[in-house]
C-alpha positions in Angstrom: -51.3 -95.7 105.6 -48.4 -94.6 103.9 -46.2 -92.5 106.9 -46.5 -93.7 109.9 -46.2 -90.5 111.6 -48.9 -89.3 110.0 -51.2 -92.4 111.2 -54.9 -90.5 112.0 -55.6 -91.5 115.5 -59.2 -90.0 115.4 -62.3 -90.2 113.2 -61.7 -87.4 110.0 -63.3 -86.6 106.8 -60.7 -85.4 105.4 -61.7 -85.0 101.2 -59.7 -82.3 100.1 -56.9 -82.7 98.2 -53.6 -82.0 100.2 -50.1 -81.2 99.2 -46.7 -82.9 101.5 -43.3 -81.4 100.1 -41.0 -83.3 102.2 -37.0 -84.6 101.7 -36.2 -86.4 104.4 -38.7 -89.5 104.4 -37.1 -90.2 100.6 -33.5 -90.6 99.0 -33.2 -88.0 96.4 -31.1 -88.4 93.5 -32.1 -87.1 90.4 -29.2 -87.2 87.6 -28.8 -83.9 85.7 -29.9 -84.3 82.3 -27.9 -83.3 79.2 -28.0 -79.4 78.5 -31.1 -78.1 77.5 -33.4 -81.0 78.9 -35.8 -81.4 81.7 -35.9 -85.0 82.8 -38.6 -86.6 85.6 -36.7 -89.4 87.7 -39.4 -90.2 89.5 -42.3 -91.9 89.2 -41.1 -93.7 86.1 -43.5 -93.5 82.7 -46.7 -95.5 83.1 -45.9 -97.7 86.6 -48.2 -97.4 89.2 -47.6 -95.7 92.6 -49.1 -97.4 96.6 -51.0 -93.8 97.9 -48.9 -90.5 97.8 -46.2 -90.3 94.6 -43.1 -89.2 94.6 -42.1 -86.8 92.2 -38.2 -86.1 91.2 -37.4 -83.8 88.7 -34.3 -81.8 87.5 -33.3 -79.4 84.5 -30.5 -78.1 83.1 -30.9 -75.0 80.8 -28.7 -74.6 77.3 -27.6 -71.2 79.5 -28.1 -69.1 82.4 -30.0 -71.2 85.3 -33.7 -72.7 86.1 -35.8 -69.8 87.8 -39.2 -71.5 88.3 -40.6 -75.2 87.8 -44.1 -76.2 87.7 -46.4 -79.3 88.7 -49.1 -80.1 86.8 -51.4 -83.2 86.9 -54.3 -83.8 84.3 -53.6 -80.5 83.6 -54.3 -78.9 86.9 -51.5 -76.9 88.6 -50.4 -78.2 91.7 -46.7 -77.2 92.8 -44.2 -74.5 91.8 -41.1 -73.6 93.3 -38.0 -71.7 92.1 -34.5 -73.7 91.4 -34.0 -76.5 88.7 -34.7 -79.3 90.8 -37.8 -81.0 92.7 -38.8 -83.1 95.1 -42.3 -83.9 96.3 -44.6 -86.0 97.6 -48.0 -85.0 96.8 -51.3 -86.0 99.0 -54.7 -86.1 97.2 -53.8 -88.3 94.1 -56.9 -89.8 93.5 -56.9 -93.7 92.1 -56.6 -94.5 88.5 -54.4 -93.1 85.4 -53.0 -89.4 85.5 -50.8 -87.2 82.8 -47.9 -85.7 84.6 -46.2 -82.5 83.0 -43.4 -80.6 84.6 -42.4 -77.4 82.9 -39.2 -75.0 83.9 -38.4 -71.9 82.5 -35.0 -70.3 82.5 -34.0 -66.4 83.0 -34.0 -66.1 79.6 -38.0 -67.5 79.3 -36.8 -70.6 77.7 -39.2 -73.6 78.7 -38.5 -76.9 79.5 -40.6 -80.0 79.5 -41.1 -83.2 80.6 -44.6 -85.2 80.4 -45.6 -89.1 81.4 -48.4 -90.7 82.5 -48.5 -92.8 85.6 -51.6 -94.2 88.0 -52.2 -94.1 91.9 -53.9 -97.0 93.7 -54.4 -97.8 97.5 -56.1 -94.3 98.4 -59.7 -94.2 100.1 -62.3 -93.2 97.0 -62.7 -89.0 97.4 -66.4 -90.0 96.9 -69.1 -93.0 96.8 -71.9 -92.8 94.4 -75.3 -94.1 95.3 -77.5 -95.7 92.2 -81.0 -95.9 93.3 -81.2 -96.2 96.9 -79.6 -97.9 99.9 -76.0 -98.0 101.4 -73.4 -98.5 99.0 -69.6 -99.2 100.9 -67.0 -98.7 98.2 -64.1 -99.0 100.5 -63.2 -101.5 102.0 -63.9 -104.3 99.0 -65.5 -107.7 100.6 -62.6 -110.0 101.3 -60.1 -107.4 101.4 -57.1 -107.0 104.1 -57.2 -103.3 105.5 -54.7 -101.8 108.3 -56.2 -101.9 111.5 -56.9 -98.2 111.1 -59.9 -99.0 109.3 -60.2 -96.6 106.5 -63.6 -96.2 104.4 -66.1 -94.7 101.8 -69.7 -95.1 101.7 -72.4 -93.8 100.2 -76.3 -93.6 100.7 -79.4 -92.6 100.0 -83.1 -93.0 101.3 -86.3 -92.5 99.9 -86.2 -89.1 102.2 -82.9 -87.4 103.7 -80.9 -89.1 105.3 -80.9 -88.2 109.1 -78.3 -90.3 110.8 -75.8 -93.0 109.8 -73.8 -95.7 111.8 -71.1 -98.2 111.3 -70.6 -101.4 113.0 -67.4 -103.5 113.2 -69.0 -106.7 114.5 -71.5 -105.4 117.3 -69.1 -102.4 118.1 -71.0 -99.5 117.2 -67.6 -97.6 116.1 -68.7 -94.6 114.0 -72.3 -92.1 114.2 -72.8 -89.2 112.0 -75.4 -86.8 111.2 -75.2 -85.6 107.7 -75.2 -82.1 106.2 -78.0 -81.4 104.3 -77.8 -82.9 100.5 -74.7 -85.0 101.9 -74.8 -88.5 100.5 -71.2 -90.0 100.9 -68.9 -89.9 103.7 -64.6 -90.8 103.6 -63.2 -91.4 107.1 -61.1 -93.7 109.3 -61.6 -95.1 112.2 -58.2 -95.3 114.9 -57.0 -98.9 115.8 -58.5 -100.5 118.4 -60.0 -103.6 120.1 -63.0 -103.7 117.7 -60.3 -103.7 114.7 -57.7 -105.7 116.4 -56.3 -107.8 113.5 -58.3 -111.1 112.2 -61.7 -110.9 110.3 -64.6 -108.7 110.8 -67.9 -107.6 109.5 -68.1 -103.9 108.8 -71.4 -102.8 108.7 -72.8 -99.5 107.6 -77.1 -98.6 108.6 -78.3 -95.6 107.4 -81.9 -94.1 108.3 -83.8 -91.6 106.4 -86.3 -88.8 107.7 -89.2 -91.5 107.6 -87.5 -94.0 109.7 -86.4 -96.4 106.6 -83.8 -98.5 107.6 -80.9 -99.0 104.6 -77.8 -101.7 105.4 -74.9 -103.1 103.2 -72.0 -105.2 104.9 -68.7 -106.3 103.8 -66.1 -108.7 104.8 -62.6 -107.3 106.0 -59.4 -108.8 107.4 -57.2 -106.2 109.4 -53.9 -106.5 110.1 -50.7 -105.1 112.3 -49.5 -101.9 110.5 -46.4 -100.0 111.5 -46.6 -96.4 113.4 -45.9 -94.5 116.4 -48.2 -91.9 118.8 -47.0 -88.3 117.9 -47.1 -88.0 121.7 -45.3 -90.6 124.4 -42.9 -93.6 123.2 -46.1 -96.0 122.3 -45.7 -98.1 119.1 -48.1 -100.2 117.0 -47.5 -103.9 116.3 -46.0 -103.9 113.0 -43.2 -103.9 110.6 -40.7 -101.3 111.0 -38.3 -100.5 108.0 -34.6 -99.7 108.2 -34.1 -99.3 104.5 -35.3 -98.6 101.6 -37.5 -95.5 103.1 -40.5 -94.8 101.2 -40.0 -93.2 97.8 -36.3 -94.2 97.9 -33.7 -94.4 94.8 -32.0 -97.3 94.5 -29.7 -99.6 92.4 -30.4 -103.0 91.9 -29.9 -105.1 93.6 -31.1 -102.9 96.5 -31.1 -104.2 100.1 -34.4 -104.9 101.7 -34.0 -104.3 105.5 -37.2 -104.3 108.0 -38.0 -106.2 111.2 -41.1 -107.2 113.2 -41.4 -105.5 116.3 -43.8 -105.3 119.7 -45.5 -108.3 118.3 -47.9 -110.0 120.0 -46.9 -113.5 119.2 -44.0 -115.2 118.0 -43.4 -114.6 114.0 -43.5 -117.5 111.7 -42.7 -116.1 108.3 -41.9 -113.2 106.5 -42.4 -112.6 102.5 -41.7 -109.3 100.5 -43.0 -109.0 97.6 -42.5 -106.5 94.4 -45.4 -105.7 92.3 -47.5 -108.4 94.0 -44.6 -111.2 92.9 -42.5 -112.4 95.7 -38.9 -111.3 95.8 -37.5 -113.2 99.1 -38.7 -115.0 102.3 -37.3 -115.8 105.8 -38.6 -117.8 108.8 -38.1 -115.1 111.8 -39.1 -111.4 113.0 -36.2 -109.9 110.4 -36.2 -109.6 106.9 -32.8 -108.8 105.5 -32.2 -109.9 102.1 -30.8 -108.3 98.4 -33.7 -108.0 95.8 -33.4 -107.7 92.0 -35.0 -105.8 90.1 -35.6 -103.7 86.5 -35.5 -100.1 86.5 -38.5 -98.0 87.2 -41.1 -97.2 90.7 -42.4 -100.7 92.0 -44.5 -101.2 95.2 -43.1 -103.2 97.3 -44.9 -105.0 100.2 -43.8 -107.1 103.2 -45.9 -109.4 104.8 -45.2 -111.3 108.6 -47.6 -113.9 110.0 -47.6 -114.8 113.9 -47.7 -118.1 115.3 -51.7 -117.0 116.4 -52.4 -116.4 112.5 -51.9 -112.7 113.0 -51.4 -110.3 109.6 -48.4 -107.7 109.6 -48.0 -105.6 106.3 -45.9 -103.0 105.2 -46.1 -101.0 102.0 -44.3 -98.3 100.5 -42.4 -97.2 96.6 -39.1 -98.1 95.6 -37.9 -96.3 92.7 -35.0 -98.2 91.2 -32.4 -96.0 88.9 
């Protein structure tokens, strides 16, 4: 998940789309563009973004000053504020390709825009369609690593209603649910714990419909160690923390990659960061501290440690390089 803080340490069904407006998980700095431009620093035309994007924008009007700035993605308004600068990071992104336009208007009811196009990936589907009948999971894939906070999507439908769904990890019965009526698709996550502990699982989801029909699909998953903190006491996960770059972070390249294993649970073999799924740098301990390269625009970059009991630890988070 991308902030650790914000780890969900219970069962939710969150689907909404939700709005963050936050400046101090990020290193803002947004150049002011020549007179009588708006110009978006961040995300950067066309790359793709890990989860939650980070938008950085400023204008500077021919005269007179900025009054009001707007957000809007596929044409949907999502953000305004007053000023001639901006700096968001906006929740509910769905997956795939969006068009980005930011608009400002100065106190003379001159307008200002800037437009790109850009694409999310990494986020839980919103929904999970069903053809025919059965259980359909669409999150996790088979084979794919997942955070030990086991996020997922599934859908299903019976030959009736369905009256009562369940999902296994193993033979841990971790998740029941009743749904609403006309409900056919659930989005949820399920808090770290001893059925997720990292290594390879089976995640099963059984559904039952008003006649007592049984419907089952199963995937493959591998969890790992991810990085975060209880919002209550001094308890940490297993993971790897960051010292810098933050998430959503300008930099220059070459920009320093700092981050370090900690309350492992076994002695850490490698390390490996990688940028856009190529890899950057390696070391051979619990500490990754190395200069990485790298072309201008928003990359994801991702950091991997093993342990010396084949353990996974994964961090993930944007870079934006200036």
């Amino acid at each position: 998940m991308k902030f650790p803080s914000l780890h969900i340490l219970k069962i939710n069904f969150a689907i909404a789309a939700f709005a963050l407006c936050v400046s101090s998980q990020a290193s803002a700095a947004c150049p002011e563009p020549a007179s009588g431009h708006l110009a978006i620093c961040q995300p950067s035309a066309n790359s793709t973004i890990y989860q939650v994007p980070h938008f950085e924008a400023t204008a500077n009007p021919t005269s007179g000053s900025i009054t009001n700035m707007k957000v809007y993605i596929d044409n949907k308004l999502i953000f305004q504020n007053g000023g001639g600068s901006l700096d968001l990071f906006e929740g509910g992104v769905s997956n795939g390709t969006h068009h980005l336009v930011i608009n400002a208007w100065d106190d003379f009811g001159r307008l200002y825009q800037a437009s790109e196009n850009f694409s999310v990936t990494g986020n839980l589907p919103f929904t999970c369609s069903v053809t025919g009948v059965g259980v359909r999971i669409c999150s996790p894939a088979d084979g794919s690593a997942v955070s030990q906070d086991v996020g997922f999507s599934a859908g299903f439908k019976g030959n009736t209603a369905i009256k009562f769904v369940r999902m296994y990890l193993d033979s841990a019965d971790v998740f029941d649910f009743a749904p609403t009526s006309g409900q056919n698709s659930i989005v949820g996550t399920v808090s770290a714990g001893a059925n997720s502990a990292p290594g390879n699982h089976i995640l099963t989801i059984i559904a039952w419909d008003t006649n007592n029909t049984v419907y089952k699909s199963s995937v493959s998953i591998k969890t790992y160690y991810e990085a975060g903190c209880s919002p209550k006491g001094n308890t940490c996960n297993p993971g790897i923390y960051q010292t810098t770059p933050n998430d959503g972070d300008d930099v220059q390249s070459p920009f320093r990659v700092n981050a370090s294993v900690q309350n492992n649970t076994a002695s850490i073999t490698a390390m490996k960061a990688y940028l856009n799924g190529i890899q950057v740098g390696a070391s051979s301990g619990p500490t990754f501290d190395q200069p990485i390269s790298a072309a201008k625009g928003t990359h994801i970059l991702v950091i991997q440690a093993w342990d010396t009991a084949g353990k996974l630890y994964r961090l993930t988070e944007n870079v934006n390089v200036q």
